[in-house]
Steps between C-alpha positions, in 0.01 A plus 500: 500500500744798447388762182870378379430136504159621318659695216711175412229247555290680249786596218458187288175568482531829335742396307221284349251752444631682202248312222233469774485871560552644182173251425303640735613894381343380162186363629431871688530340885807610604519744721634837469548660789516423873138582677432625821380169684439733881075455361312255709227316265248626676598880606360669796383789247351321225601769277835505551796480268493126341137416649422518098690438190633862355347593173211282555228534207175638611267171569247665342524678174600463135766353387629698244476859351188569314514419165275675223243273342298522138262745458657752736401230762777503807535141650725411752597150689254394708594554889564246731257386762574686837639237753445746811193404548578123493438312874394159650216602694171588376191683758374120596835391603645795694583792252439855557295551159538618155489873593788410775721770326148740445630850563895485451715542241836293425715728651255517798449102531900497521567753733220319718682172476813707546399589847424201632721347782803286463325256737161398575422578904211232520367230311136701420724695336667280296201324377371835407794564300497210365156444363570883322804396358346193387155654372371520115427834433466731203857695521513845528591761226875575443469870434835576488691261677838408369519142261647317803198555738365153541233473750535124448854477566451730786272258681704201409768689663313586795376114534823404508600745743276361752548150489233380236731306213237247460245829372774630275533188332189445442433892398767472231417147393193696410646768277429466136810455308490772277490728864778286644863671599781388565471671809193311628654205389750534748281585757340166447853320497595694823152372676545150398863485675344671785264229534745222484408402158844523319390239227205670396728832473732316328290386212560679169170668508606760798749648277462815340227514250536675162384751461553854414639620841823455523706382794604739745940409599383428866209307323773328301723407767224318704411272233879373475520480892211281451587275275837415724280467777247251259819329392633428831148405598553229201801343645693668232783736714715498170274683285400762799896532550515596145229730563629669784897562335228673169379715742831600677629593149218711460604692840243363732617557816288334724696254715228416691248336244855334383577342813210394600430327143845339567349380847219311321668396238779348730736678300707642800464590888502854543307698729198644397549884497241774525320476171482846272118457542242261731283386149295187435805325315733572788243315715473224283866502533532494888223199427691307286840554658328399874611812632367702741365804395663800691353729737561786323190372206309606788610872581293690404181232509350443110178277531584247222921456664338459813280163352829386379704517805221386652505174257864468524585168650901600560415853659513530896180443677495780634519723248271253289201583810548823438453575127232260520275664756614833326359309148184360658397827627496677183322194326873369313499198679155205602458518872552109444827558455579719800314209701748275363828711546359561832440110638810412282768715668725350779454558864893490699387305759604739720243747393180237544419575821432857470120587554337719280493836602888451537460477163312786396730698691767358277333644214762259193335329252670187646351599824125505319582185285554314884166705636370377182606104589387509857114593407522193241637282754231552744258180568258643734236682307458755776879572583560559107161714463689719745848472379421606202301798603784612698714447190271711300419767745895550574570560151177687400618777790836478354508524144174434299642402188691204672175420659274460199775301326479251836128494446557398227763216572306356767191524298401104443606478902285758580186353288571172657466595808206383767302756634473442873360643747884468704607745211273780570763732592660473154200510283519894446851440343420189311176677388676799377806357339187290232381856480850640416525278229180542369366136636138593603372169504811315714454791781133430529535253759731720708277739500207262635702407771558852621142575432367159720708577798516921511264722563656806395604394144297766337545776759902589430642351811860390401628418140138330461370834287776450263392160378142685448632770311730269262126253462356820402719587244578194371132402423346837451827740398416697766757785451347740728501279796859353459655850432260817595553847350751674649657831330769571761652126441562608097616844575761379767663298200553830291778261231152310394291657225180300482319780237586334165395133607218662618403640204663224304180288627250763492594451145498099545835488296620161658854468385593847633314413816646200591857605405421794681379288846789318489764742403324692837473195726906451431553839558360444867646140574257286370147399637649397831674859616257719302312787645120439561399812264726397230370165545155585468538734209704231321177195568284760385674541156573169427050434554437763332657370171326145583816344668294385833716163524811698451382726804444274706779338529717768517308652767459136729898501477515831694218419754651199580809684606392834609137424674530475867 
């Protein structure tokens, strides 16, 4: 469809609109300005421009201006309950504490969050991250932090970011109205399209709330975009063709959202262009108009685009593979679905009879989605015990993020597995991958089998001391062992500072540790590429502010890879 043939289609329609918009100037919602629609709903620097609503109130404080009272008495409105503090998980249930944010300011809580990457490099991370985000803890002071400094909208932000839009909703859900903003609200709204949920979204409760913050113009514009999008969603393509000619009047020019809303609304053909930004409504418009979503959503990788490509029935399988493992890596996306994007993809039937390490060589996510199918396939317990540890041992020397994420994948093969005495030779790979993934009790058998039928288990012949090492620290955190002190290994890595999260839990001030550890661990590639001495100086923070779990996990993810 030509931009001529557009301008005509949509004249009548503006020719209508006279009454409608000078109704909707009256009521306060029209808009008055373009915005700037280049922000992502979840920015890679949470504190971006647009990441909050400018001239946000203060969440907590008064009001109003202090008033004077009788008797010389000064009263003023009572403040508002903090909402920073707000969170889903309590101690018992995975949260870091009340005295999480012990230590730090506002300004420094933000600048901590601030540093954090724009993707998660393994999944101990991510569930890290996630359980602070998610904690209840008593917020820290705001000093002198500007009105717009929301720690809660900061980790909403950062939740979305990385692929969690089942937390934000629920984390907003739980905001008290009287703390509730317009922007949060849209977070919410943004989260439920991400998740496929475009009725729920749609319902009148995800609009703006009222309240004393007013709408930001970018703010504004969303709300409109969704309601075309809710309309077409509705079966009703007149209304959102009303909608859209409003919104040309107003000088919106994004003629991406418009033809793709035309798409779903079978209002015209045209091709879908670049969109002005890759958001959660521009998904849920690539969704609804059963369109593929382009490669460029992708470039660079954002966690929570990356779970939608991955979702996104129309988009190439390749491409689809590779967001996905990208998304399961960093904890986005449930290693279920990987195992089903994996066993689902079509083999050319030209490609089926190419053995594994062919494979491996190939190094495509196609190529590890066929790998992936051939283990599967296997009937002979004893041929797939050692497929698979071929599988696993070819990636692991490759690329050891792609190799947990197999773990993973194959997990309920690998558990379902018969330990045989035919399989020995794979055991120390089986055995190792449960430890990887922090399955203790599923590589206990594997071990027994090595330990039945070699005498030199326990005396560091072969990769047989690395399955001792990862028992040890697995059931007895047994940093020492798994990482010894070595000074030269932290001084040959002069860009890593390691004094503050030291000290940071010498002074067991948890939040700053564990943003800290994983601001650090990023810094270095993640658990799987980190340095020995970094690692160990990182596991010893996170224990010494109580976070044993949280250690080791992180620190089985790099042994599996990096141990001999």
């Amino acid at each position: 469809m030509t931009g001529s043939k557009r301008v005509r289609r949509f004249t009548p329609a503006r020719r209508r609109t006279g009454s409608v918009a000078c109704a909707l100037a009256v009521a306060g919602t029209l808009l008055a300005a373009a915005p700037s629609l280049a922000q992502s709903p979840y920015p890679l620097t949470p504190g971006s421009a647009g990441s909050r609503s400018a001239g946000a109130p203060p969440l907590a404080g008064p009001f109003g201006a202090a008033r004077p009272g009788r008797q010389g008495i000064v009263m003023q409105d009572l403040a508002a309950p903090s909402a920073d503090g707000l969170g889903l998980l309590a101690p018992a249930e995975g949260g870091l504490g009340p005295a999480l944010w012990q230590g730090l300011s506002l300004q420094g809580a933000l600048a901590l969050l601030d540093g954090l990457p724009p993707a998660l490099a393994s999944r101990a991370m991510a569930d890290l991250t996630r359980r602070l985000l998610l904690s209840s803890a008593n917020p820290p002071a705001a000093g002198g932090a500007a009105p717009a400094d929301s720690l809660l909208l900061r980790r909403v932000d950062l939740l979305g970011r990385y692929g969690f839009p089942a937390e934000v909703v629920a984390l907003v859900e739980a905001v008290p109205a009287q703390s509730l903003t317009p922007a949060l609200a849209r977070r919410r709204a943004e989260a439920l399209l991400i998740q496929s949920h475009p009725e729920q979204a749609c319902q009148p409760t995800a609009n703006p709330p009222p309240t004393a913050t007013p709408l930001t113009v970018e703010d504004d514009v969303f709300w409109h975009k969704l309601q075309i999008f809710c309309q077409l969603q509705a079966g009703k393509p007149d209304q959102a063709a009303l909608g859209m000619a409003i919104l040309r009047e107003q000088g919106i020019k994004d003629e991406g959202f418009f033809i793709l809303a035309e798409r779903m609304g079978k209002l015209a053909k045209g091709k879908p262009r670049k969109p002005t930004a890759f958001d959660a409504l521009t998904i849920a418009l690539y969704r609804g108009a059963d369109q593929p979503i382009p490669a460029e959503a992708a470039s660079p990788p954002t966690p929570w685009l990356d779970r939608a490509i991955a979702l996104s029935a129309p988009t190439p399988p390749a491409r689809r593979l590779a967001s996905a493992e990208r998304a399961e890596a960093g904890g986005a996306l449930p290693a279920d679905a990987l195992a089903y994007l994996y066993g689902d993809t079509p083999i050319r039937a030209a490609d089926r009879t190419k053995i594994l390490s062919t494979l491996l060589a190939e190094g495509t996510p196609m190529a590890r989605a066929q790998a992936f199918q051939a283990v599967r396939a296997l009937r002979d317990p004893v041929a797939k015990a050692n497929a698979a540890a071929e599988l696993l041992r070819g990636l692991r020397q490759r690329d050891g993020g792609l190799y947990l994420s197999m773990v993973r994948a194959l997990l309920p093969s690998l558990r379902e597995m018969l330990v045989l005495d035919g399989a020995l030779a794979a055991a120390p790979e089986i055995a190792r991958a449960f430890y990887g993934v922090g399955d203790i009790r599923a590589a206990g058998p594997w071990v027994r089998l090595l330990q039945a039928n070699s005498r030199d288990l326990f005396r560091g012949q072969g990769g047989l001391a690395s399955l001792v090492t990862m028992d040890r620290l697995a059931n007895q955190g047994d940093i020492d062992g798994a990482f010894p002190a070595n000074p030269a290994a932290i001084l040959m890595n002069p860009a890593v500072s390691l004094d503050r999260l030291g000290a940071a839990a010498a002074r067991r001030a948890t939040g700053e540790t564990v943003l800290l550890a994983l601001s650090t661990l990023a810094g270095v590639g993640g658990p799987t590429k980190a340095p020995p001495g970094v690692l160990r100086q990182v596991l010893l923070a996170l224990q010494g502010v109580g976070l044993n779990d949280a250690a080791t996990a992180i620190g089985l993810e790099a042994l599996a890879v990096q141990a001999p």
